[in-house]
Rosetta silent file (secondary structure, phi, psi, omega in degrees, C-alpha in Angstrom):
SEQUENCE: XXXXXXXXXXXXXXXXXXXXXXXXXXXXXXXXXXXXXXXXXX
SCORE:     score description
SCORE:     0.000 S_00000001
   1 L     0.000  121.410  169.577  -85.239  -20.631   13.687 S_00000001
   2 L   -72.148  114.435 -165.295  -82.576  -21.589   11.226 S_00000001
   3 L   -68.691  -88.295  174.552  -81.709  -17.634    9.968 S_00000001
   4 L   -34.813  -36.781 -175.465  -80.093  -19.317    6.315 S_00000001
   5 L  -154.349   39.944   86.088  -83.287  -21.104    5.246 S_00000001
   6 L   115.326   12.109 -175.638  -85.779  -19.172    7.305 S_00000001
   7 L   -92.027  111.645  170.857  -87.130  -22.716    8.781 S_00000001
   8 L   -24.272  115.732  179.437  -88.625  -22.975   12.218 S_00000001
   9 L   -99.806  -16.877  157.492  -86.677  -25.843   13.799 S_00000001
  10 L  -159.495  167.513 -159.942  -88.874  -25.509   17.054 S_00000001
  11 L  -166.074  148.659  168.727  -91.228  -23.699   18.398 S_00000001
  12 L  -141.964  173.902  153.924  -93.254  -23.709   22.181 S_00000001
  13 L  -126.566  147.125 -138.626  -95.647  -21.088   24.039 S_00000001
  14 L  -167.927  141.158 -177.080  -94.854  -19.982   27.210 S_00000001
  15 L  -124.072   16.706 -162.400  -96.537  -17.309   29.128 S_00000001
  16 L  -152.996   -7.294 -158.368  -93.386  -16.562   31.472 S_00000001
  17 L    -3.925   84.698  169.848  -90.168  -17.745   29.150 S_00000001
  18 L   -71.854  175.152  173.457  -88.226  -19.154   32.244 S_00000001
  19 H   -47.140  -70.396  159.071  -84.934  -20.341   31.422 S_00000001
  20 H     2.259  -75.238 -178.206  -86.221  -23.833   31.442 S_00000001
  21 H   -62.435  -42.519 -160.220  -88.720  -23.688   28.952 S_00000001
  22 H   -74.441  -47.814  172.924  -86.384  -21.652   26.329 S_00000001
  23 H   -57.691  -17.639  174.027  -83.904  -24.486   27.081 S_00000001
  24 H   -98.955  -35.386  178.368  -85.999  -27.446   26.265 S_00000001
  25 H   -58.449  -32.060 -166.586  -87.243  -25.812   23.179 S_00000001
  26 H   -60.332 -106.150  152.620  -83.272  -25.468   22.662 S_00000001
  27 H    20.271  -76.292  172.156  -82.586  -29.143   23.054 S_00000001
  28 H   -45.373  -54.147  175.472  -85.381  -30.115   20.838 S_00000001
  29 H   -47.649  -50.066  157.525  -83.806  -28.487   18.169 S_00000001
  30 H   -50.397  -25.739 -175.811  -80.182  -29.613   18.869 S_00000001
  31 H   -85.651  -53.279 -149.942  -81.535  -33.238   19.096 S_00000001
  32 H   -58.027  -47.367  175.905  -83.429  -32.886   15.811 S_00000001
  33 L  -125.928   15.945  170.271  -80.838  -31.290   13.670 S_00000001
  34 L   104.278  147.214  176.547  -77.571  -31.483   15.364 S_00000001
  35 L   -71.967  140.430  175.188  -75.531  -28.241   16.786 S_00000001
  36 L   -55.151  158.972  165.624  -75.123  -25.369   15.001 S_00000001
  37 L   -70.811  -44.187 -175.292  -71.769  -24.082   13.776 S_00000001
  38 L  -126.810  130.224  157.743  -72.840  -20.471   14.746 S_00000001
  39 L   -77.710  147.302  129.545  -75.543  -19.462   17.321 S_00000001
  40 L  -107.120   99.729  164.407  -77.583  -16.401   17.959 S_00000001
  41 L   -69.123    9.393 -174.626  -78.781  -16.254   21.240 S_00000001
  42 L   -73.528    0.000    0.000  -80.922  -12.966   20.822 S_00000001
């Protein structure tokens, strides 16, 4: 979720969020719109 304009950038369901899974969602995002300046991993 982009925080600044409140848009979902990806999204998955997961019934176990392995590492994996969080990380591919991760990805998706990064391919889609490019890396962030600033992160929040929480």
């Amino acid at each position: 979720m982009d925080w600044f304009t409140r848009k979902v950038l990806a999204w998955r369901i997961s019934n176990t969020l392995e590492a994996e899974f969080c990380l591919e969602a991760l990805n998706e995002a990064i391919h889609k719109f490019g890396a962030p300046e600033i992160m929040n991993t929480d």
